[in-house]
C-alpha positions as CSV (number, residue, x, y, z in Angstrom):
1,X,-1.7,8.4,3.5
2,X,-2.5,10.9,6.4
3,X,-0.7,8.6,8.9
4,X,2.4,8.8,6.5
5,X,1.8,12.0,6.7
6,X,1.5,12.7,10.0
7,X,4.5,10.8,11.2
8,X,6.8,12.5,8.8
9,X,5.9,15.9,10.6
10,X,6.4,13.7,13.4
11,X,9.7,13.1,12.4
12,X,11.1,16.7,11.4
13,X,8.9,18.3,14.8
14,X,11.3,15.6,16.8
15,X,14.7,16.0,14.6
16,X,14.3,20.6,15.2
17,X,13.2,20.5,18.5
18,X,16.1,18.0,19.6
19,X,18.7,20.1,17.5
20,X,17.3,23.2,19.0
21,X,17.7,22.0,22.3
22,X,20.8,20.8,21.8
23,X,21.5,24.2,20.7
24,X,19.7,26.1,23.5
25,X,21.7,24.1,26.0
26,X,24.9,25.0,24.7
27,X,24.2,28.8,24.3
28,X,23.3,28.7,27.8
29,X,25.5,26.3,29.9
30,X,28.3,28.0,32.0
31,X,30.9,25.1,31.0
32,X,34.5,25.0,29.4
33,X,35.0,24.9,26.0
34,X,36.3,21.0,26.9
35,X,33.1,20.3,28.8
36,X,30.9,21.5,26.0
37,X,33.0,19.3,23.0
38,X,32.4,16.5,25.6
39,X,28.6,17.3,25.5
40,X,28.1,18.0,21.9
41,X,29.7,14.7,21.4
42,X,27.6,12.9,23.7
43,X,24.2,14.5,22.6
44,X,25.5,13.4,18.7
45,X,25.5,10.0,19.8
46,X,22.2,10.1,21.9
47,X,20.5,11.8,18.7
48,X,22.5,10.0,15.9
49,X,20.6,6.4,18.4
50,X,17.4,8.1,18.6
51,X,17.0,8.6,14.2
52,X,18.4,5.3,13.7
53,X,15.6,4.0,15.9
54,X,13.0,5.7,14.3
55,X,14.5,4.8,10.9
56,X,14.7,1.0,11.8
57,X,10.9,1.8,13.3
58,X,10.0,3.6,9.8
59,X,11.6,0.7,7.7
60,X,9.4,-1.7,9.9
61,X,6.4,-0.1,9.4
62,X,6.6,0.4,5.4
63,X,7.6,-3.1,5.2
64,X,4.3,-3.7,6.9
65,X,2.1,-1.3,4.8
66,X,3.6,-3.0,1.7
67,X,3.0,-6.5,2.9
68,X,-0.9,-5.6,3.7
69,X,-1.0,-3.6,0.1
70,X,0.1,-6.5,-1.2
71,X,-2.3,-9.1,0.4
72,X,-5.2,-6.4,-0.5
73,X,-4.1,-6.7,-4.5
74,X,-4.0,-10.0,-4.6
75,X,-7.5,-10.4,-2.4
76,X,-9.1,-8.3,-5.1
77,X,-7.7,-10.1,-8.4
78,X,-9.1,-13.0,-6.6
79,X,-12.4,-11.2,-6.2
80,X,-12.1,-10.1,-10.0
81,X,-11.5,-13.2,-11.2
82,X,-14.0,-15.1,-9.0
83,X,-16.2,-12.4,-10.7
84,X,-15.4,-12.5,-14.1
85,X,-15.6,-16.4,-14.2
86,X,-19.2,-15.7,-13.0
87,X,-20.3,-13.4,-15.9
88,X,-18.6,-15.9,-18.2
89,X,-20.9,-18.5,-16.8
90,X,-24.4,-16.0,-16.7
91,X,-22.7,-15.5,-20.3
92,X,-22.9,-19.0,-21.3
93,X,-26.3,-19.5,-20.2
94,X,-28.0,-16.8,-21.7
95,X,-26.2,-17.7,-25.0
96,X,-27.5,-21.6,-25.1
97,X,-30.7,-20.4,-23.7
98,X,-31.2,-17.3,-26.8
99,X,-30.2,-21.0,-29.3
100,X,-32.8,-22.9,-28.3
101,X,-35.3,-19.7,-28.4
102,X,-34.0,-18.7,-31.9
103,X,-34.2,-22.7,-33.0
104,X,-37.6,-23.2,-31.9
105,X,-38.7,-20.1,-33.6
106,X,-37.3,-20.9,-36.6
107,X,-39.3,-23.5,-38.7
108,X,-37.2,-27.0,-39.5
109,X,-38.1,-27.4,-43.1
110,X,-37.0,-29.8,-45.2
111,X,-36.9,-29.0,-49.3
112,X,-38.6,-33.0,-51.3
113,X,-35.3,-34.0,-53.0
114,X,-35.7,-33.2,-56.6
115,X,-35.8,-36.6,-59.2
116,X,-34.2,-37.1,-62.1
């Protein structure tokens, strides 16, 4: 979660200081009002390239961290299971094994058959 974290104020540090430079250089540059629409437009399409690289980098990299949380769920209902079939089994023999104590301890007596 902190490397989410981390690139998200990445993210906004990158978008604010590219806007404020593109800002600072227009409050600055000694250019017609022609020349700066020409560069406004051009730094728009240099910054509107640079987000939709980082958001096709973003996609690529949640796409990964869902694929490995994935493969780490289903490794662990494996282990579970794997688990659980064990206990079953431990189960099992304790349970025969507390019969046969319980059935030798109890005597096998058989009651004479009354006559008539």
């Amino acid at each position: 979660m902190s490397e989410r974290d981390d690139f998200g104020a990445f993210l906004v540090g990158f978008i604010v200081g590219g806007l404020t430079g593109a800002v600072s250089a227009l409050l600055f540059a000694p250019q017609s009002g022609e020349e700066t629409r020409t560069l406004i437009k051009d730094k728009a399409i240099v910054l509107k390239d640079q987000t939709s690289e980082t958001v096709t980098e973003s996609i690529e990299k949640a796409e990964a961290y869902a694929k490995d949380a994935v493969a780490k769920a289903e490794k662990l209902l494996e282990d579970a299971k794997k688990k659980a079939n064990e206990i079953a089994e431990k189960g099992q023999v304790m349970l025969e094994a507390s019969k046969e104590k319980v059935t030798k301890a109890i005597p096998q007596t058989k009651k004479p058959a009354a006559s008539k």
